[in-house]
C-alpha positions as CSV (number, residue, x, y, z in Angstrom):
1,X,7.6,6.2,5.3
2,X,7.3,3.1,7.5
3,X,10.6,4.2,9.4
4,X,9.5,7.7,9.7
5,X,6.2,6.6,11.6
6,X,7.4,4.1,13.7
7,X,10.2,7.1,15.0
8,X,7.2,9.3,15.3
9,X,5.0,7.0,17.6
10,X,5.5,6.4,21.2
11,X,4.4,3.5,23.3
12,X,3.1,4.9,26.6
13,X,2.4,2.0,29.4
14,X,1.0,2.2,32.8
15,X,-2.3,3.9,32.1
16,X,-4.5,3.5,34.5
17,X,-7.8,1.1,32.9
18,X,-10.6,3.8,32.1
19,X,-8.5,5.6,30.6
20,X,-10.2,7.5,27.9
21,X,-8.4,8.8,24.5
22,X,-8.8,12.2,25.1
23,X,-6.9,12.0,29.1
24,X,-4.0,10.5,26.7
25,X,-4.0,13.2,24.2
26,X,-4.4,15.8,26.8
27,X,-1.3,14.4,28.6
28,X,0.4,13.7,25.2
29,X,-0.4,17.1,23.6
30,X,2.0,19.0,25.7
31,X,4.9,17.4,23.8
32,X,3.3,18.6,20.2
33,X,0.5,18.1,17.4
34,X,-0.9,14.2,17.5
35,X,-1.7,12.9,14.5
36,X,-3.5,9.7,15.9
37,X,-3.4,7.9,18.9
38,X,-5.1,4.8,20.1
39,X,-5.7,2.9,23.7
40,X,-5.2,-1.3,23.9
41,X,-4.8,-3.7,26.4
42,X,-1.5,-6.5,26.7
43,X,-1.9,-9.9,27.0
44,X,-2.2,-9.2,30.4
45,X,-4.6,-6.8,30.5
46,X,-2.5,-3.7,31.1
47,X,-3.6,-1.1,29.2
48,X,-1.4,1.1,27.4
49,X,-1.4,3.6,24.1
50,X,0.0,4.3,21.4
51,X,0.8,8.0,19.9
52,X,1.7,8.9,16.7
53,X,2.9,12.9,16.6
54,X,2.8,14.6,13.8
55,X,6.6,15.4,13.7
56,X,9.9,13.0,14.9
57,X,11.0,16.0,17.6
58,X,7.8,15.5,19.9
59,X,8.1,11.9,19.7
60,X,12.0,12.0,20.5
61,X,11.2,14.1,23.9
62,X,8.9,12.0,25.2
63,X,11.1,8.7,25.1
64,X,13.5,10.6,26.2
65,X,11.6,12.3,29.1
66,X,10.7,8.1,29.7
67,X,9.0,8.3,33.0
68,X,6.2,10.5,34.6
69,X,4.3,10.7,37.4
70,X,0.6,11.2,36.6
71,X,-2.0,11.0,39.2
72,X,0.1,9.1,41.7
73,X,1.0,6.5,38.3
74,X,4.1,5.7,36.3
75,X,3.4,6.4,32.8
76,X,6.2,5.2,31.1
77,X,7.2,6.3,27.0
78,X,9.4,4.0,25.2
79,X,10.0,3.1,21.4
80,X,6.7,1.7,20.0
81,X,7.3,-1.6,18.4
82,X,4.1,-1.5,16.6
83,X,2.2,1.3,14.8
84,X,-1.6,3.2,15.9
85,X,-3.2,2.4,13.0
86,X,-1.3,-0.7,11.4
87,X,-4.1,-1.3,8.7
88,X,-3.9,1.9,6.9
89,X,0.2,1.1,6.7
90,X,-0.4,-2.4,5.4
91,X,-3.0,-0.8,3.0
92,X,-0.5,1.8,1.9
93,X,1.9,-1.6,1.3
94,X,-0.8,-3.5,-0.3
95,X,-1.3,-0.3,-3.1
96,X,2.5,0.2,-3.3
97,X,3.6,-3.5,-4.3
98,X,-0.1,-4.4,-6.2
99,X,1.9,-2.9,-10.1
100,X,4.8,-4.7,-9.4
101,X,4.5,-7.8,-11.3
102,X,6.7,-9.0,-14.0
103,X,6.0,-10.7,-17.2
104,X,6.6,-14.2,-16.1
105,X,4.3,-14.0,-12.9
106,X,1.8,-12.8,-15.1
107,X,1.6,-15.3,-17.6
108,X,1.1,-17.8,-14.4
109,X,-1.9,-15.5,-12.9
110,X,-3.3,-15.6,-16.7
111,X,-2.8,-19.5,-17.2
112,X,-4.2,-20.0,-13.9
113,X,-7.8,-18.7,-14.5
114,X,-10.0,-21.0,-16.6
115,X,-12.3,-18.1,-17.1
116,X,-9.2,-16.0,-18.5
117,X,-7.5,-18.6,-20.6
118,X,-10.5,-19.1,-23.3
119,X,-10.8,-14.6,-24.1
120,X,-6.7,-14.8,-23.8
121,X,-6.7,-17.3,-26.6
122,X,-9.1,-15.4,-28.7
123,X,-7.1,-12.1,-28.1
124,X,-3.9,-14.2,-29.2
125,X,-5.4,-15.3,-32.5
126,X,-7.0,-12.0,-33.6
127,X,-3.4,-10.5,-32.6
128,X,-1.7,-13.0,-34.8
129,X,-4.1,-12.6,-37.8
130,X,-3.6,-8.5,-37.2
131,X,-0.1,-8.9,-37.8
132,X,0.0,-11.4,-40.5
133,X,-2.4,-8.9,-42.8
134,X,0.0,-5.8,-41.8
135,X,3.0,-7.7,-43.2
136,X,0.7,-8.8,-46.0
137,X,0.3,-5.2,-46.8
138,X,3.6,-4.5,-46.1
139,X,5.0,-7.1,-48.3
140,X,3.1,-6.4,-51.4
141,X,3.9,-3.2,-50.9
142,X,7.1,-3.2,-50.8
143,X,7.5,-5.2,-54.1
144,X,5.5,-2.3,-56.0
145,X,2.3,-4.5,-56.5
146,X,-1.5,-3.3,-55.9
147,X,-2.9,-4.3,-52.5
148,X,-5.0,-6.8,-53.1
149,X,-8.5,-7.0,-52.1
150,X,-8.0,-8.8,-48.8
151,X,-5.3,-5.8,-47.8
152,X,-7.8,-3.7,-49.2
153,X,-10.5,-4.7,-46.8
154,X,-8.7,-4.7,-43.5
155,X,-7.1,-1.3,-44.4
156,X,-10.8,-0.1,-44.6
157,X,-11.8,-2.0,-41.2
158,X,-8.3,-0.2,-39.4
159,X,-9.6,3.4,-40.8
């Protein structure tokens, strides 16, 4: 996805300061559909914009094209090295990698947290005593004995 917008956005330098969004979208639209676009200044005060088409093909003209004489300016198009709206790609990033997380880092977030560690130990101990009455039950099951009145009871509280 990243690739795909980067080869879809065009760094256009020389604009003249003043220059609004839509006098670049006018002069960018000829090329095809923008999706978004956005005007900055360099560190040395140039301004320039950047435009993101919709589609690659647009995108591919105009750096190709490369130079163009606009009101007695130089606009140049090159490659942009950096995208118009690079929070909504981090945020996109930020969603994609959040579910990723394996057992072991885990374990360290849930050790970490004071708060965390107290309710996790709780959760561990009611797990364990879960489990030990299932194999109870399973146990006296298995050797053709009545459940006792323990196994009883926590069949009752599972039901």
């Amino acid at each position: 996805a990243s690739e795909d917008q980067r080869l879809r956005t065009v760094h256009v330098a020389g604009l003249a300061d003043g220059t609004t969004p839509e006098m670049l979208k006018r002069l960018c639209e000829k090329f095809g559909e923008i999706e978004r676009l956005k005007i900055d200044k360099d560190v040395t005060g140039a301004a320039f914009g950047l435009v993101e088409f919709r589609e690659r093909g647009p995108a591919h003209i105009c750096k190709m094209q490369g130079k163009f004489l606009v009101d007695g300016r130089v606009i140049t198009c090159t490659e942009a090295k950096s995208m118009v709206d690079e929070g909504n790609f981090m945020e996109q990033m930020i969603q994609f990698q959040a579910p990723i997380l394996d057992a072991m880092s885990m374990r360290n977030i849930l050790t970490q947290q004071g708060d965390l560690r107290d309710k996790l130990d709780q959760v561990r101990a009611a797990a364990m005593e879960f489990a030990s009455k299932q194999q109870a039950t399973v146990d006296e099951s298995s050797l053709g004995q009545e459940p006792t009145a323990e196994a009883d009871q926590a069949e009752r509280k599972r039901s």
